[in-house]
C-alpha positions as CSV (number, residue, x, y, z in Angstrom):
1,X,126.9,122.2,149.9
2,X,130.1,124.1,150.5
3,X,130.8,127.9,149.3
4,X,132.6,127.0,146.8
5,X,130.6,124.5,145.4
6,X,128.0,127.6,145.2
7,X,130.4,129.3,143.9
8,X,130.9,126.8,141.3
9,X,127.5,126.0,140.2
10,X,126.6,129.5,140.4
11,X,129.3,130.5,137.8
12,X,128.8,127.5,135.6
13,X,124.9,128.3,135.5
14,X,126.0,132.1,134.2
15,X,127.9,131.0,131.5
16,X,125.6,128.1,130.6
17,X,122.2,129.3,130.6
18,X,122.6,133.3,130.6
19,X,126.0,133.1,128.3
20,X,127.6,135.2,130.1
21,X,131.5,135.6,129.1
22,X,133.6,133.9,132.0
23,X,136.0,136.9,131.9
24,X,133.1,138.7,133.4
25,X,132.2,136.9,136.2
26,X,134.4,137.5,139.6
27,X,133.1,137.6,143.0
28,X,133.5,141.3,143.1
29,X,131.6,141.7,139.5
30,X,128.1,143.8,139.8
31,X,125.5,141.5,138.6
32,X,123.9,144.5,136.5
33,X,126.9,146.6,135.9
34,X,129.4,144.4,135.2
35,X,127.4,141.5,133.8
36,X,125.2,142.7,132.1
37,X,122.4,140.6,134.2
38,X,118.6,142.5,133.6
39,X,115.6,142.3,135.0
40,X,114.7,139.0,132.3
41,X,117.9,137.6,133.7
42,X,116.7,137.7,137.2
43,X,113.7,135.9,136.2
44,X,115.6,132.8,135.0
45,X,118.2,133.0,137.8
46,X,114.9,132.6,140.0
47,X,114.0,129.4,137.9
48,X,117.6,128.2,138.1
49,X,118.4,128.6,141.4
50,X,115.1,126.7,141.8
51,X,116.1,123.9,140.5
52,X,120.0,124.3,141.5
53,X,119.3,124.9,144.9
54,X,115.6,123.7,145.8
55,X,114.0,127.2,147.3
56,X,112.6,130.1,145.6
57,X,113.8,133.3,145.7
58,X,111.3,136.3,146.0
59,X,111.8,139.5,144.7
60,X,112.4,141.8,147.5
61,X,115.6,139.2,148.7
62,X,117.2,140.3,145.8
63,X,117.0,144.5,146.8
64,X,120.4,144.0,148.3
65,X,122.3,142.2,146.2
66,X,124.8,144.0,143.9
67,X,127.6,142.0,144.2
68,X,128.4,138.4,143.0
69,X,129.6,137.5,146.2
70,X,126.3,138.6,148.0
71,X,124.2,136.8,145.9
72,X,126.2,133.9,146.6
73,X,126.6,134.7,150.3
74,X,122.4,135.0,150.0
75,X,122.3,131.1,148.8
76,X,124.5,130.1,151.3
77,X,122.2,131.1,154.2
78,X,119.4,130.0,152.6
79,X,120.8,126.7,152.1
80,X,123.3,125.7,155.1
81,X,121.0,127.5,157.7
């Protein structure tokens, strides 16, 4: 899977299953600050990228991720590594 088909799936799963507004989402967008994503959030995007991507994320990966664009950087070395 490419970047930006991460990219892709990434954005459609926020506006799909969290309903976040697409206006929102950017690669530089915060994932708490700018949209809106909590703690509930994060346990979904655990289930999603589950099933998206086929590995589970555990909690202390996600420490470092602010960003859009880290947490899709994070899936790409976890999947095309």
């Amino acid at each position: 899977m490419t970047r930006i088909e991460i990219e892709e799936t990434v954005k459609k799963f926020l506006i799909e299953e969290l309903e976040i507004a697409e206006e929102k989402i950017s690669l530089d967008a915060k994932m708490k600050d700018d949209m809106g994503i909590d703690s509930l959030d994060f346990v979904d995007i655990v289930v999603i990228v589950d099933k998206q991507f086929g590995f589970k994320i555990k909690p202390e990966e996600m420490s470092g991720i602010v960003t859009l664009n880290d947490f899709c950087t994070f899936i790409d070395k976890k999947i095309n590594n």
